[in-house]
BALOBA-1460 file (C-alpha; in Angstrom, 3 decimals):
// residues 302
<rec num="1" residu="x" x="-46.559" y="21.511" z="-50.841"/>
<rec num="2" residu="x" x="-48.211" y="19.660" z="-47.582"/>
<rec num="3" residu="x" x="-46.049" y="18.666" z="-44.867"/>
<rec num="4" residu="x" x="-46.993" y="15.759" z="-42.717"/>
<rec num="5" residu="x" x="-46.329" y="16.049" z="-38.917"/>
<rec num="6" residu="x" x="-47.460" y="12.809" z="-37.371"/>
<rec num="7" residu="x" x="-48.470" y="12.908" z="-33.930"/>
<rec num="8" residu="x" x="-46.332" y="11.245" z="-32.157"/>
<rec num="9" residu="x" x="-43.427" y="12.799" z="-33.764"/>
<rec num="10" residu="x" x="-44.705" y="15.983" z="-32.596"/>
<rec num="11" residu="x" x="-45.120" y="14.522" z="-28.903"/>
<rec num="12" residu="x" x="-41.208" y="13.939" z="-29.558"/>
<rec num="13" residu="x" x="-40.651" y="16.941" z="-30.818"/>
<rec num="14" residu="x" x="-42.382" y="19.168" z="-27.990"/>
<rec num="15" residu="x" x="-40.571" y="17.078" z="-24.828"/>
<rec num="16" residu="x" x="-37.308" y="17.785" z="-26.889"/>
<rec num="17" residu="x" x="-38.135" y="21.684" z="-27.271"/>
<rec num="18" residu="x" x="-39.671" y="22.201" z="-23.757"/>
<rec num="19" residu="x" x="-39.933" y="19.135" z="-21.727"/>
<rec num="20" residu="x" x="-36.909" y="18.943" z="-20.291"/>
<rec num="21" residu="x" x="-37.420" y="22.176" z="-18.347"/>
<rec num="22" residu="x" x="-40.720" y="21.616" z="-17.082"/>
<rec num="23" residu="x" x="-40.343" y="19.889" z="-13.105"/>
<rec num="24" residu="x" x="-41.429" y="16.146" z="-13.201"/>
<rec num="25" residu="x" x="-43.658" y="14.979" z="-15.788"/>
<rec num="26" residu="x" x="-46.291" y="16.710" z="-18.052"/>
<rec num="27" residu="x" x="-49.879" y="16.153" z="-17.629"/>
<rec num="28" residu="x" x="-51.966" y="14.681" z="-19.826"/>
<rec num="29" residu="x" x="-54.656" y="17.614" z="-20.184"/>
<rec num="30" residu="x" x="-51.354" y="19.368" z="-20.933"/>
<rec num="31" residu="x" x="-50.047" y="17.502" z="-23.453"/>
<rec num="32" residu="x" x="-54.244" y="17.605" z="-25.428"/>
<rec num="33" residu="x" x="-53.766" y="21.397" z="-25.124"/>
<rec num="34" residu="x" x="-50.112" y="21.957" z="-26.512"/>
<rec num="35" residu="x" x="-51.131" y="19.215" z="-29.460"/>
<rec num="36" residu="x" x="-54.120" y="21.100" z="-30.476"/>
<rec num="37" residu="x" x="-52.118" y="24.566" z="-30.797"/>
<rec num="38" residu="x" x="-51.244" y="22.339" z="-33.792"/>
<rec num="39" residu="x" x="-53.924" y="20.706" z="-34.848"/>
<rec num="40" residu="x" x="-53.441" y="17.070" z="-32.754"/>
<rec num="41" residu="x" x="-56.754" y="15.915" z="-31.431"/>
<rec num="42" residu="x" x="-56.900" y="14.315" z="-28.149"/>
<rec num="43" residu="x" x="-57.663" y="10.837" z="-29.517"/>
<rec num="44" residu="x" x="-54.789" y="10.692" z="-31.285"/>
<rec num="45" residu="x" x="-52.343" y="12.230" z="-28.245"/>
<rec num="46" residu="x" x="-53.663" y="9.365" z="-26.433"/>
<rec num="47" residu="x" x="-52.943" y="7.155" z="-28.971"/>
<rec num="48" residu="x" x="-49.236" y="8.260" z="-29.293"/>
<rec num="49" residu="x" x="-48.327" y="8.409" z="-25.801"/>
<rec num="50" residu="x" x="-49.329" y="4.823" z="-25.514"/>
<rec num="51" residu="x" x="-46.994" y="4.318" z="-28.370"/>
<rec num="52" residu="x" x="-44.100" y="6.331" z="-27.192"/>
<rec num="53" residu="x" x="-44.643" y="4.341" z="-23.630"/>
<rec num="54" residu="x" x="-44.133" y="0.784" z="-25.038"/>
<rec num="55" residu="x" x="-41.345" y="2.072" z="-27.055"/>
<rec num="56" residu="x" x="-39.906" y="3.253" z="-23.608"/>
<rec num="57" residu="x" x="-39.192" y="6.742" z="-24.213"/>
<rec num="58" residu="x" x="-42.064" y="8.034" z="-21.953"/>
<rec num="59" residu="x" x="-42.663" y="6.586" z="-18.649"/>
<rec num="60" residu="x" x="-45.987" y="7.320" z="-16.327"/>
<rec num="61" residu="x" x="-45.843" y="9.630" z="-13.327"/>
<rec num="62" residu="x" x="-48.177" y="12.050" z="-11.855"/>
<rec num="63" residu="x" x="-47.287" y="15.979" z="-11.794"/>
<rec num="64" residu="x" x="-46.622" y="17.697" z="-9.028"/>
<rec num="65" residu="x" x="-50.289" y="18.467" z="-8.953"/>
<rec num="66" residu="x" x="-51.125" y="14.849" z="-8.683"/>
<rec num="67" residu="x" x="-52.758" y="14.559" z="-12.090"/>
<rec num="68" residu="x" x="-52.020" y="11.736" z="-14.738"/>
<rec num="69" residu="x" x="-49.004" y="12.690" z="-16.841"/>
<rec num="70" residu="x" x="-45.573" y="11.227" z="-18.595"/>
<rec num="71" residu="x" x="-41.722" y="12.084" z="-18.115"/>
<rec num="72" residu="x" x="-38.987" y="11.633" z="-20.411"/>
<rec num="73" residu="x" x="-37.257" y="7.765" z="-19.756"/>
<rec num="74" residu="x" x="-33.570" y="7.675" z="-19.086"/>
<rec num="75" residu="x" x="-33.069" y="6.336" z="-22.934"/>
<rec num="76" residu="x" x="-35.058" y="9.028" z="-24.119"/>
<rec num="77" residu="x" x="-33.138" y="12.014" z="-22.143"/>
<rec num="78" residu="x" x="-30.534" y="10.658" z="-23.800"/>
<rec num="79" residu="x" x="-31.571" y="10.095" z="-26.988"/>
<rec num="80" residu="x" x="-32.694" y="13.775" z="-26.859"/>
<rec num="81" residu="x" x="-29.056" y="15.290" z="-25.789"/>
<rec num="82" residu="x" x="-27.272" y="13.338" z="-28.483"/>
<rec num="83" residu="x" x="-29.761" y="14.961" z="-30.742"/>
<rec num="84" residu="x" x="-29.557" y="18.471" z="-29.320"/>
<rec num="85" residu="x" x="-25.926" y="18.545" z="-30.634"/>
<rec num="86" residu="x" x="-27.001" y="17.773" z="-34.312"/>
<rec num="87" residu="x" x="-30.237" y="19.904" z="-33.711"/>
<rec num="88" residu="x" x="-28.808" y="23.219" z="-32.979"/>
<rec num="89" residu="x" x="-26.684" y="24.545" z="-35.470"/>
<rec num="90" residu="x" x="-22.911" y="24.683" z="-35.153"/>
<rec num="91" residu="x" x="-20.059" y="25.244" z="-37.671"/>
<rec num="92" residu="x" x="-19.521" y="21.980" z="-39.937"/>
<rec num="93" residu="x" x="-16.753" y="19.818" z="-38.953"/>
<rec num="94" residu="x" x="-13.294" y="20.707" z="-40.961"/>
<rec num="95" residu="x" x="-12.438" y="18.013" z="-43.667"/>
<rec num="96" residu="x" x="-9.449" y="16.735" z="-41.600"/>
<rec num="97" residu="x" x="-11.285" y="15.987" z="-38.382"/>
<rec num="98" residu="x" x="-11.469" y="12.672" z="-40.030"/>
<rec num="99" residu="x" x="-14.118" y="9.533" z="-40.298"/>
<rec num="100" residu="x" x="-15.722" y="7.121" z="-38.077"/>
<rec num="101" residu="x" x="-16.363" y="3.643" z="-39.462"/>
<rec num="102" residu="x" x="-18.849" y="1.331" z="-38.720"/>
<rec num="103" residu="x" x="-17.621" y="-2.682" z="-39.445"/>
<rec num="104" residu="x" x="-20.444" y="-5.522" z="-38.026"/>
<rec num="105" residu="x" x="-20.199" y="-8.987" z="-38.534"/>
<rec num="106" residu="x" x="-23.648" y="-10.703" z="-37.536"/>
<rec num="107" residu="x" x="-24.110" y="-14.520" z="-37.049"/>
<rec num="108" residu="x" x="-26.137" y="-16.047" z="-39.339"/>
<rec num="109" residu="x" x="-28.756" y="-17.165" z="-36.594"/>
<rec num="110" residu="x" x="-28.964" y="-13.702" z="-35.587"/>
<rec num="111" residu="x" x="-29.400" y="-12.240" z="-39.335"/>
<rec num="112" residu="x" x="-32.625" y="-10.343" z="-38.156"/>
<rec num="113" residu="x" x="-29.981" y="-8.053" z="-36.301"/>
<rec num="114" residu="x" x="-27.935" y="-6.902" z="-39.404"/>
<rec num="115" residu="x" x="-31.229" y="-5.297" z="-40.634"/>
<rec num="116" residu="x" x="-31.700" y="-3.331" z="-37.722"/>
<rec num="117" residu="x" x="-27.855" y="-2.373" z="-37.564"/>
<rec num="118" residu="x" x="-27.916" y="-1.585" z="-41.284"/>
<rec num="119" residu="x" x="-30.985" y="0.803" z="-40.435"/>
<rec num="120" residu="x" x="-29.702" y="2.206" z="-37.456"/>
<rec num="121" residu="x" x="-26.105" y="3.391" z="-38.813"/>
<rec num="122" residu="x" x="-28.356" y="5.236" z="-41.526"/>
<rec num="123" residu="x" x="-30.096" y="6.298" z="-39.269"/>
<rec num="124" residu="x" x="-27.796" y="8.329" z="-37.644"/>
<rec num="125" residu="x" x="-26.390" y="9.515" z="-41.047"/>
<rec num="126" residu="x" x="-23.700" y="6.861" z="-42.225"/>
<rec num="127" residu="x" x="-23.081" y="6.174" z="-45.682"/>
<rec num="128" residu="x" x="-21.907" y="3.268" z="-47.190"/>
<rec num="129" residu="x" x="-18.333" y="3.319" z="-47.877"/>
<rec num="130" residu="x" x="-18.231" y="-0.375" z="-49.147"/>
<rec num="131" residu="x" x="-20.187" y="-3.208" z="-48.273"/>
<rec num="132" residu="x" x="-20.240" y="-3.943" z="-44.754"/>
<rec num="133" residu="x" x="-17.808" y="-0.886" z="-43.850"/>
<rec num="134" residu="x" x="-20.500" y="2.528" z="-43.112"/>
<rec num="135" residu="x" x="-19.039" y="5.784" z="-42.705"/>
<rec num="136" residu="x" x="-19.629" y="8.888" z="-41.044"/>
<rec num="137" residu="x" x="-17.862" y="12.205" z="-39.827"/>
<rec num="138" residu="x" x="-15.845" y="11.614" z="-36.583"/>
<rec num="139" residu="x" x="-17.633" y="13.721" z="-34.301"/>
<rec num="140" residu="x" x="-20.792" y="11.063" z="-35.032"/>
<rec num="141" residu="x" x="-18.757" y="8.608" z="-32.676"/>
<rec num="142" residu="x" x="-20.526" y="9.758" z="-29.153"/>
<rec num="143" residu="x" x="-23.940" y="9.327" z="-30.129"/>
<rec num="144" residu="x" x="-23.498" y="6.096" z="-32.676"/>
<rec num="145" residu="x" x="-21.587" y="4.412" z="-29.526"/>
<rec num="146" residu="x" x="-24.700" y="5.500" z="-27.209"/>
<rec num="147" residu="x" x="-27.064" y="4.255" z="-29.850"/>
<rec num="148" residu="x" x="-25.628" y="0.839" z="-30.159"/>
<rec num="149" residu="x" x="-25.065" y="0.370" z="-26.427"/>
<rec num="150" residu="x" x="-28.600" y="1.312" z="-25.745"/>
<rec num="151" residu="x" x="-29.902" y="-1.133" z="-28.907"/>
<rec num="152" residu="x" x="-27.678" y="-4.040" z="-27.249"/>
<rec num="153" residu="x" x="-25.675" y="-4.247" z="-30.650"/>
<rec num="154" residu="x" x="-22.151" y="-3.021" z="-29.671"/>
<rec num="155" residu="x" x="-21.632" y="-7.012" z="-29.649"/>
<rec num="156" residu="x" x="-21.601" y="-7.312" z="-33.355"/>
<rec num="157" residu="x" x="-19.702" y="-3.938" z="-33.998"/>
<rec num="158" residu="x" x="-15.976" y="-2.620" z="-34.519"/>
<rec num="159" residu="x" x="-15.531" y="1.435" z="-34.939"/>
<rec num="160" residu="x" x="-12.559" y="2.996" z="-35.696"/>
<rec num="161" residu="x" x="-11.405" y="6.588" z="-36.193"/>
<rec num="162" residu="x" x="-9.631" y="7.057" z="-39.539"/>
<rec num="163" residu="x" x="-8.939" y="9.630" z="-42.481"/>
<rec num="164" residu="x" x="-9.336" y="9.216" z="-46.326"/>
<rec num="165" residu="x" x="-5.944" y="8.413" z="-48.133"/>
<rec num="166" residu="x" x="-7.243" y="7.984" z="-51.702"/>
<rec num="167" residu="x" x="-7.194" y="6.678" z="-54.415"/>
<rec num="168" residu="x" x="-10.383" y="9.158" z="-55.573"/>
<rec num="169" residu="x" x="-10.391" y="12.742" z="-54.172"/>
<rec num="170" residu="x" x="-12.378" y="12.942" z="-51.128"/>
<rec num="171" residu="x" x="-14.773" y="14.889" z="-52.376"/>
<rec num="172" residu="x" x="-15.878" y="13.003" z="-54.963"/>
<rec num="173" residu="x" x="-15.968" y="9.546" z="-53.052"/>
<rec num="174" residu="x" x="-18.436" y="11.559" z="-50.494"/>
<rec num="175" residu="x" x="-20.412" y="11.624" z="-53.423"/>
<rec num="176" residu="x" x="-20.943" y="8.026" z="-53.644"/>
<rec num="177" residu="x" x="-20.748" y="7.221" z="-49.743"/>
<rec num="178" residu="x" x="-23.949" y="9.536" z="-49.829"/>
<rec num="179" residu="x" x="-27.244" y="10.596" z="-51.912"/>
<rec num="180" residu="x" x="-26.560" y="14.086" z="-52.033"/>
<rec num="181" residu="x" x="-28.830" y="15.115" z="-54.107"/>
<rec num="182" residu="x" x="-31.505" y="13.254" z="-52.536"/>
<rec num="183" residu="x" x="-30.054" y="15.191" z="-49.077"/>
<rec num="184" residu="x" x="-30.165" y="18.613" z="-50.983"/>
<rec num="185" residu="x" x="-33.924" y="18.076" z="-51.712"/>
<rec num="186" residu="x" x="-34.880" y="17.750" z="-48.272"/>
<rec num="187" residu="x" x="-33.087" y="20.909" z="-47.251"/>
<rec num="188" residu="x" x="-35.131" y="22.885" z="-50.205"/>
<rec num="189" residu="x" x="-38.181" y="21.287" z="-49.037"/>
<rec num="190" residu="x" x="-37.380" y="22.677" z="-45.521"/>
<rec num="191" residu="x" x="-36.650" y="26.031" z="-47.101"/>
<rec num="192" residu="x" x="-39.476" y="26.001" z="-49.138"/>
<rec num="193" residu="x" x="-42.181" y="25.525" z="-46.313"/>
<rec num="194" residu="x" x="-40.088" y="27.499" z="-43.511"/>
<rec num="195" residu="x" x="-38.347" y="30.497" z="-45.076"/>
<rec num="196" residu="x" x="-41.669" y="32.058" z="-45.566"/>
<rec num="197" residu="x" x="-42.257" y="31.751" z="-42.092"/>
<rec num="198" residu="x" x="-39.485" y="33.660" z="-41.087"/>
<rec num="199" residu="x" x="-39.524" y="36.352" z="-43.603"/>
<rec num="200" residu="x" x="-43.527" y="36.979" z="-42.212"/>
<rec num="201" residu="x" x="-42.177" y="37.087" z="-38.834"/>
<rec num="202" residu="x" x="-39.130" y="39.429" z="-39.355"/>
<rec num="203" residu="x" x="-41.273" y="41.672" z="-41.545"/>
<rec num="204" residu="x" x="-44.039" y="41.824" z="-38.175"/>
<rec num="205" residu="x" x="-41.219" y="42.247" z="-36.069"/>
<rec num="206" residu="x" x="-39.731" y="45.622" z="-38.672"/>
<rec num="207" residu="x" x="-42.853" y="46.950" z="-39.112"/>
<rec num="208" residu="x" x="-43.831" y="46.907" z="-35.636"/>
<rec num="209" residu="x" x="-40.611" y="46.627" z="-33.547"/>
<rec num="210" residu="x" x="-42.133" y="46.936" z="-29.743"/>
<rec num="211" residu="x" x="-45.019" y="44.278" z="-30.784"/>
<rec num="212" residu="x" x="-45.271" y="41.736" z="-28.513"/>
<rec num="213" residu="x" x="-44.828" y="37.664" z="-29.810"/>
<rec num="214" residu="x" x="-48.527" y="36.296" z="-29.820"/>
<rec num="215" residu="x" x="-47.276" y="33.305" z="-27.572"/>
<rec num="216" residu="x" x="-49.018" y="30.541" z="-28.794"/>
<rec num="217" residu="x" x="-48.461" y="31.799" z="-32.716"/>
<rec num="218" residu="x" x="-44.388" y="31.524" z="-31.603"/>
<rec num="219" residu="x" x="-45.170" y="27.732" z="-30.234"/>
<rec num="220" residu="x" x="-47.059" y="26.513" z="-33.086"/>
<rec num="221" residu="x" x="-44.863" y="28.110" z="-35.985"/>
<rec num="222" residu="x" x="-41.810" y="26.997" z="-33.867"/>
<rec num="223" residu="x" x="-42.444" y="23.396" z="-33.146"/>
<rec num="224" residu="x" x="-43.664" y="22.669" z="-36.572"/>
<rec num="225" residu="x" x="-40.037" y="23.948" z="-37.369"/>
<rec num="226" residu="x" x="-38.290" y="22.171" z="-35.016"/>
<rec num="227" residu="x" x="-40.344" y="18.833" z="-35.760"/>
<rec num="228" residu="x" x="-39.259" y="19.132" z="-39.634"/>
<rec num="229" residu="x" x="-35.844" y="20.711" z="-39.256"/>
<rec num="230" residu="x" x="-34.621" y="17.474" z="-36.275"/>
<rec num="231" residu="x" x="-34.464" y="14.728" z="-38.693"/>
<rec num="232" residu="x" x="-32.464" y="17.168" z="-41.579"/>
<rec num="233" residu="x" x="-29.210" y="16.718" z="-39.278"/>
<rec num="234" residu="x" x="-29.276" y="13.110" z="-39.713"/>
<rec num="235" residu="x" x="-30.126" y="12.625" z="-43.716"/>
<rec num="236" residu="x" x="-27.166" y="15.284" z="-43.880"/>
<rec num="237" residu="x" x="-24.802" y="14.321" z="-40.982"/>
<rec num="238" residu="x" x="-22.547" y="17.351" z="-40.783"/>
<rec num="239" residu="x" x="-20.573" y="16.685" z="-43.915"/>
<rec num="240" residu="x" x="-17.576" y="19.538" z="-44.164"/>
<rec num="241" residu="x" x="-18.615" y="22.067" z="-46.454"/>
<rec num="242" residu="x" x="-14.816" y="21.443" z="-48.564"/>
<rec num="243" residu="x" x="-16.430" y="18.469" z="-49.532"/>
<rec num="244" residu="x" x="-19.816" y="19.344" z="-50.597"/>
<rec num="245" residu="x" x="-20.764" y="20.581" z="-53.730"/>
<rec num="246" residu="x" x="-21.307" y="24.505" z="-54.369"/>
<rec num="247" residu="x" x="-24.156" y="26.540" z="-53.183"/>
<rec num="248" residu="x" x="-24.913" y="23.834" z="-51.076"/>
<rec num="249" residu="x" x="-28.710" y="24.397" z="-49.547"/>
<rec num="250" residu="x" x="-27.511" y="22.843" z="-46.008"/>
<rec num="251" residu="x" x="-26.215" y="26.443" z="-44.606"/>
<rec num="252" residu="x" x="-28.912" y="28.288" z="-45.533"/>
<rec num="253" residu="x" x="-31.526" y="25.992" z="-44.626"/>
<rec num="254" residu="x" x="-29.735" y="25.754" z="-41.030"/>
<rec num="255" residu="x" x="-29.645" y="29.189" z="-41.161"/>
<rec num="256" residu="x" x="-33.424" y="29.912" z="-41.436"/>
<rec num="257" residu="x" x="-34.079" y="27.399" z="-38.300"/>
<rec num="258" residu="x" x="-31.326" y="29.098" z="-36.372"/>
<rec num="259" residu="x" x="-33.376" y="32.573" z="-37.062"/>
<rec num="260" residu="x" x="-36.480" y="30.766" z="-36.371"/>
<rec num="261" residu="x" x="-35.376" y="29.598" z="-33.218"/>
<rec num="262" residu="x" x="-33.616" y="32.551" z="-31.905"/>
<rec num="263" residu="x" x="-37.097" y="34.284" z="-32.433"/>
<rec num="264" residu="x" x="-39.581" y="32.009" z="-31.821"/>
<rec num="265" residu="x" x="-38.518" y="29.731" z="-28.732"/>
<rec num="266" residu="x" x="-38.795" y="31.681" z="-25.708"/>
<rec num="267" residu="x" x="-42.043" y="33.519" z="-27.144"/>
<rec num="268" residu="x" x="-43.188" y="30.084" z="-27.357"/>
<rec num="269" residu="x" x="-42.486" y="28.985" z="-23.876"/>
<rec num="270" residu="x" x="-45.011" y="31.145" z="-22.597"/>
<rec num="271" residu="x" x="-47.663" y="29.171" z="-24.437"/>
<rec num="272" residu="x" x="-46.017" y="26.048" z="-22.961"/>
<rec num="273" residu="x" x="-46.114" y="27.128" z="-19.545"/>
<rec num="274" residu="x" x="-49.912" y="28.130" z="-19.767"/>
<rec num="275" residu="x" x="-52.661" y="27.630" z="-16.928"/>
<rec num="276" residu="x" x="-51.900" y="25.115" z="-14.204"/>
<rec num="277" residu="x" x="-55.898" y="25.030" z="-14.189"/>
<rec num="278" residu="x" x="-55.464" y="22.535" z="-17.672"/>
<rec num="279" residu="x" x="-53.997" y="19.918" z="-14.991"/>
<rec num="280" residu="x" x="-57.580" y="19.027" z="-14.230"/>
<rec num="281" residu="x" x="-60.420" y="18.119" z="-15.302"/>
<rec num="282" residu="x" x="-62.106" y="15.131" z="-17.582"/>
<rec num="283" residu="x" x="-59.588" y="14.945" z="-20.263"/>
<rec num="284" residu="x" x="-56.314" y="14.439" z="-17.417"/>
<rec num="285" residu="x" x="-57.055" y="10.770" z="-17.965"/>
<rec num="286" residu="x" x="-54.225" y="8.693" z="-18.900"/>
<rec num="287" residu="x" x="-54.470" y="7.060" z="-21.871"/>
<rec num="288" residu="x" x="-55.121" y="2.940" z="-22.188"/>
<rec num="289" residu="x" x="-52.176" y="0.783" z="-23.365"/>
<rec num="290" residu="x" x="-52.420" y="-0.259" z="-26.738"/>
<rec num="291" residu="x" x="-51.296" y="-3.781" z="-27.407"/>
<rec num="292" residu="x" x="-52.175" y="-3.723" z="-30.926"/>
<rec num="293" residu="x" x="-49.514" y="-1.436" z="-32.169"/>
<rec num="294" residu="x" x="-46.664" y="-2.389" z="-33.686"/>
<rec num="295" residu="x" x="-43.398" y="-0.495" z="-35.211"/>
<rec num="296" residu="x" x="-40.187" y="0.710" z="-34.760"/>
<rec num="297" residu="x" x="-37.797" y="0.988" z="-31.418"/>
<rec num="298" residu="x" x="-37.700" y="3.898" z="-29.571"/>
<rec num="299" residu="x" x="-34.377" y="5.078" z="-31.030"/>
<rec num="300" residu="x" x="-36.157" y="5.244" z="-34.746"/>
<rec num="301" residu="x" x="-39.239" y="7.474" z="-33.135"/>
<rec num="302" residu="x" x="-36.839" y="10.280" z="-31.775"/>
């Protein structure tokens, strides 16, 4: 099965993974080199920046070097630390950590809002509890508070902290707060286009155990990972395993990226690092902004 990695999601997706680390901005010539290692031509980086700059997560500023390049915004740093803390895997939440609920009331001459409110809460992984009342588990409440701060909606919405009291069994109302079987197809999707990838790199690193990582195959194989694993944490929101069903395909699938990542990241940054000479040149142009595009906030590209 193909898997589509736009380009600017993969722009997202490498500032996320390396980035932040790099001092000041990344070049532009940089940014054509890294996207080719995965098949990106320049064209279409240039195309995407402009994108991601309108949509304020990248803002322009010349590398140390002095050639054209693009840093991280303040929203977008942001954006990117609430994510690392889906991102990376951790233990699920226990059952009696307890809810977060989402309650907006929108004025009518405002109605455009409650569509982006409705889409942003599923965004970030609520499901609907009843109409007009979203929930999600309570250690969501950081980043859904930073979200709707950021997106100027806090106005419009109450949250509260809260825990299941019946009438159905928990674990069978999750069921119809979420789509889990929709949500347990994307995780064997994941596993079905990345587990092979890390069974051909553990069986490299068995058979040949003092091998060094070819750098740039580490980037490549890692941020196409990364770029499909980030948005599995927010179709499946850290639901406590008590309440999923059995065999669920969520801990192994975080599994395999936590391998991957463990193996493949630092190798990677090598690649990422690369020749300071790619700072100059013809193609360290930045690109032109491009009115013409249209689409979603900056929150919905991360």
């Amino acid at each position: 099965m193909a898997e589509q990695h736009t380009p600017r999601s993969l722009i997202v997706t490498l500032y996320g993974a390396y980035g932040r680390e790099k001092e000041g901005s990344l070049a532009v010539a940089e940014l054509i080199r890294l996207l080719a290692a995965v098949g990106v031509d320049a064209p279409s980086v240039r195309s995407s920046v402009s994108r991601l700059k309108r949509r304020g997560l990248l803002v322009p500023e010349r590398t140390t070097a002095g050639a054209a390049g693009y840093a991280l915004s303040a929203d977008a740093r942001q954006l990117l630390d609430d994510g690392d803390r889906r991102i990376y895997p951790h233990p699920r939440p226990r059952a009696r950590e307890g809810w977060v609920l989402a309650v907006f009331s929108v004025p009518e001459s405002e109605r455009n809002k409650r569509h982006v409110l409705r889409s942003r809460l599923a965004g970030l992984g609520f499901g609907t509890a009843a109409p007009g009342v979203w929930i999600a588990p309570a250690h969501l409440y950081e980043e859904t508070r930073h979200t709707l701060e950021r997106l100027q909606l806090a106005l419009y919405v109450d949250l509260f902290r809260g825990e299941h009291l019946g009438f159905a069994p928990t674990a069978e109302a999750v069921g119809r707060w979420w789509d889990l079987a929709a949500i347990a197809k994307q995780h064997e999707e994941f596993l079905g286009l990345h587990e092979p990838v890390l069974r051909g790199w553990e069986t490299r690193a068995h058979s040949a155990p003092s091998a060094e990582v070819p750098p740039e195959e580490a980037y490549r194989d890692y941020l196409l990972a990364l770029d499909s694993w980030r948005r599995l944490p927010y179709a499946d929101p850290g639901l406590p395993t008590a309440l999923l069903p059995p065999n669920w395909p969520g801990e192994r699938s975080a599994e395999v990226f936590r391998r991957l990542h463990a193996r493949l990241r630092d190798a990677g940054a090598a690649f990422v690092q690369g020749p300071s000479s790619t700072e100059r040149g013809p193609a360290a142009t930045a690109p032109e902004p491009d009115s013409t595009v249209q689409g979603p906030s900056a929150t919905e590209t991360a």
